[in-house]
N, C-alpha and C positions, 0 to 999 in steps of 0.2 A: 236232699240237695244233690249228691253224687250217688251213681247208681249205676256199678260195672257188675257185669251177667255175660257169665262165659268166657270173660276174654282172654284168648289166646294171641302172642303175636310175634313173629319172627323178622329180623332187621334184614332188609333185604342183601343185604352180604353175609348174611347168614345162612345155617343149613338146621339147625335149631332155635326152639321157640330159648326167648327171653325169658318172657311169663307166660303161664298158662294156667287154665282153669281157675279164673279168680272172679271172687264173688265176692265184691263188699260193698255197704250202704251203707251210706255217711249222711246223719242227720241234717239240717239246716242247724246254724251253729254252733255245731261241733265242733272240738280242737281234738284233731287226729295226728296221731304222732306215728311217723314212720321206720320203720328201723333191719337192721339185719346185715351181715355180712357183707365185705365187699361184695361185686359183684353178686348180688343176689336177686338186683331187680328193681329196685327200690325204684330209683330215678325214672327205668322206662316206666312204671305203674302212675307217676307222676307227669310224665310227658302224654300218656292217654286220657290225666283228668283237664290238661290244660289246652290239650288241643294238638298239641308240638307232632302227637303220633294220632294220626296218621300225614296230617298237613304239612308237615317238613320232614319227617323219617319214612319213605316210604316202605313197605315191607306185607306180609301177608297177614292180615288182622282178621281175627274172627270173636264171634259176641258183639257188643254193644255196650256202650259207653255214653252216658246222658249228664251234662251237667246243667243244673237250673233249666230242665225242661230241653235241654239240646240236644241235638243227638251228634258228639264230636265229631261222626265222620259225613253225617248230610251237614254240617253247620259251618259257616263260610271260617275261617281260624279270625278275621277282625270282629264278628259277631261272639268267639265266645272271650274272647278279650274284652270285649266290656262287661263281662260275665266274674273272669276268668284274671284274678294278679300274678304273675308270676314272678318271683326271685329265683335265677337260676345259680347253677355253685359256677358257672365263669360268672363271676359276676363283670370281668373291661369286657366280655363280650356282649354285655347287656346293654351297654351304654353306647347310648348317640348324639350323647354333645359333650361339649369340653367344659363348662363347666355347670356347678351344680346348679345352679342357681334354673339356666337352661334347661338342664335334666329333667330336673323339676316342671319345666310349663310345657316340655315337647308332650308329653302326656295327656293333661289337662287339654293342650289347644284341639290334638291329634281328636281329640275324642268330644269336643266339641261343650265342653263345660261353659258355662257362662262367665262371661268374663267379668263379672260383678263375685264371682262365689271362687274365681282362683287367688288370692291374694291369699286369703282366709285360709284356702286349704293347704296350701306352699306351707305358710308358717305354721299351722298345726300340724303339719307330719314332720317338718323339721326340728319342731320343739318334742315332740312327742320322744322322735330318734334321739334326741339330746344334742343335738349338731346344725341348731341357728346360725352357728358362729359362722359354718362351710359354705355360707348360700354363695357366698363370691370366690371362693376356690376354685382353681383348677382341678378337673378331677384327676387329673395326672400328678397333681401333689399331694393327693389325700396318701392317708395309710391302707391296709389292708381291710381294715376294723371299720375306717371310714368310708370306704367304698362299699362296704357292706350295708353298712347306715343309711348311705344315699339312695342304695338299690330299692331298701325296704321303704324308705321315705316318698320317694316316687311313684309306688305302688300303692300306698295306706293311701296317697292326696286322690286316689284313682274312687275310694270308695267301696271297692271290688263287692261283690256277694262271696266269691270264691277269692282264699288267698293260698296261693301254693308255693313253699317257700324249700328250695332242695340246699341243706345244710348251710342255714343262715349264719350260724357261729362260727364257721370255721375258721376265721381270721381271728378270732374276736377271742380277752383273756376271760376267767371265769365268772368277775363280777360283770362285764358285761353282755355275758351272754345271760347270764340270771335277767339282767335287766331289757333284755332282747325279747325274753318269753313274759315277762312279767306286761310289757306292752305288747303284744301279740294277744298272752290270758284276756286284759281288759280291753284291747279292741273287738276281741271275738264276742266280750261278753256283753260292751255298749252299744257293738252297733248291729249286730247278730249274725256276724262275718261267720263262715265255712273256714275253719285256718286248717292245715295239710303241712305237717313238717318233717320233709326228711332228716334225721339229726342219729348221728352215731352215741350222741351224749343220751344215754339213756335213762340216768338219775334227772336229769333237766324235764325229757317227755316225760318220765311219768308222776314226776308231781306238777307237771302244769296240762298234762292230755285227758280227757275224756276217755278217751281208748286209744290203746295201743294195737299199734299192726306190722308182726313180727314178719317177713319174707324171708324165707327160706328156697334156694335153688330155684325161683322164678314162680313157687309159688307159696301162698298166705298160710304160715305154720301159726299164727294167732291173730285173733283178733278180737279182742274183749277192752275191758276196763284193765287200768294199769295195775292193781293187785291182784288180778287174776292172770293176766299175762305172767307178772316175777312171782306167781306159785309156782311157777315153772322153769326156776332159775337153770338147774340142773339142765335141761334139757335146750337151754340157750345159751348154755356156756356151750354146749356141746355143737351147736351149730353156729357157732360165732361168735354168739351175741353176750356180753358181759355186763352182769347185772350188778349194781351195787354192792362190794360186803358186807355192809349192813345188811342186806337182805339174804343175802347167801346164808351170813352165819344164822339168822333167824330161822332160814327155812330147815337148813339142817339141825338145829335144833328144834323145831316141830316133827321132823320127820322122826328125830327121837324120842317124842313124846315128852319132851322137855318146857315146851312152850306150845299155848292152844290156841293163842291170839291171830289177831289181825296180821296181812302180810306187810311188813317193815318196808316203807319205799327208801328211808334214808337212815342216817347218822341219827338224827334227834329223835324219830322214832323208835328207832332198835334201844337207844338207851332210856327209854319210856318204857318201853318192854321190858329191859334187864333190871329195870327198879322193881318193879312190878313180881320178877321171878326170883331175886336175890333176898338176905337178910336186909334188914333197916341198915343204912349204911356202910355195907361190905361191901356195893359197888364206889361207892364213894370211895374205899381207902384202897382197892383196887385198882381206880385211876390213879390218886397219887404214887400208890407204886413204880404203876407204867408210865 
């Protein structure tokens, strides 16, 4: 579905590339999780799948950039938007009406939906999001959390092939960002959506991503399945990226020859593991301890 070869590209008030030499191919229905240090890249590598770069950033781009058969930089930017969903992190800068309810149909009509099949899709992406209740709010009185809701909701009623989402959580407390990836997992997985999420929360990507894709200094220092990426905690602590304790302490303990298993993405796993390495319940009176 996405298919970046060679790209290099520098902001035109730049004197240096952003990103360079990045090569990755992103299945049709995939759920790719993006990740890496401030500043590392992320978001421009994100702005080349959706079009933003080179159609609104202009600057010097080299390689080639294809999504769903397009080529981003022959491809008009309203052509790969019906391709192409984006949630960006301004999310009041994404919005162009006052309220949701609005929000909701500027999309659908813009794009020429039939007006028999928008009613339906309003109310499934609003129930979906959890936030029916908003359709008649201003969005100037929603929350942080809820203006995040509406961004995504607006985007899902769209359909998209491609959905590219740059830190959807960041407003948002922890049970609902669990429940933010949990409908992102199953849209990807019912309707065969491409999902693309920039997220600092790296315990979240990688028990809900296919692969993980670590940026490092503008260019791709991983890019595999998420137990292969946190094999390599050690080496993503060291460039930023902070990986679960659970998995930290499992892997240092592999490294010691202590543990030979599977790499731990969380909490519930590493204490699967630690039954597994301990006496019959030593870890049990271990916890109580602690």
């Amino acid at each position: 579905m996405i298919h970046i070869n060679d790209f290099t590209f520098t902001y035109r008030e730049s004197t240096d590339p952003v990103v360079r030499d990045i090569n990755l191919h992103i299945p049709a229905g995939a759920f790719v999780g993006i990740t890496g240090a401030a500043g590392s890249g992320k978001s421009t590598l994100t702005y080349a799948m959706n079009g933003i770069i080179p159609h609104c950033y202009p600057g010097d781009f080299y390689g080639s950039v294809t999504v769903g058969g397009l080529d981003t930089c022959e491809t008009a930017l309203t052509d790969i938007s019906a391709v192409v969903g984006s949630v960006c992190q301004d999310i009041d800068s994404q919005f162009v009406a006052s309220i949701v309810d609005d929000e909701m149909l500027y999309g659908l009509e813009n794009f020429g939906v039939p007006h028999d099949e928008i009613e339906a899709r309003v109310a499934e992406a609003l129930d979906d999001m959890g936030i029916g209740s908003l359709r008649d709010r201003p969005i100037d009185s929603l929350s942080g959390g809820q203006k995040q809701k509406v961004a995504i909701a607006s985007i899902l009623a769209l359909h998209p092939k491609v959905l590219v989402l740059d830190e959807p959580t960041a407003e948002l407390d922890p049970a609902s960002s669990v429940g933010v990836f949990e409908l992102l997992a199953r849209y990807a997985r019912t309707h065969g959506t491409t999902v693309v999420v920039v997220e600092q929360k790296i315990a979240l990507l990688s028990h809900y991503a296919d692969m993980l894709v670590i940026v490092d200094g503008g260019r791709i220092r991983f890019a595999d399945t998420p137990a292969n990426v946190l094999a390599h905690s050690d080496e993503l602590l060291a460039i930023g990226v902070n990986c679960p304790r659970s998995t930290t302490l499992m892997n240092r303990l592999a490294a010691d020859g202590i543990y030979d298993g599977a790499v731990c993405r969380n909490v519930e796993e590493a204490c699967t593991a630690l039954d597994a390495l301990v006496p019959q319940g030593a870890l049990a009176e271990s916890r109580v301890v602690a």
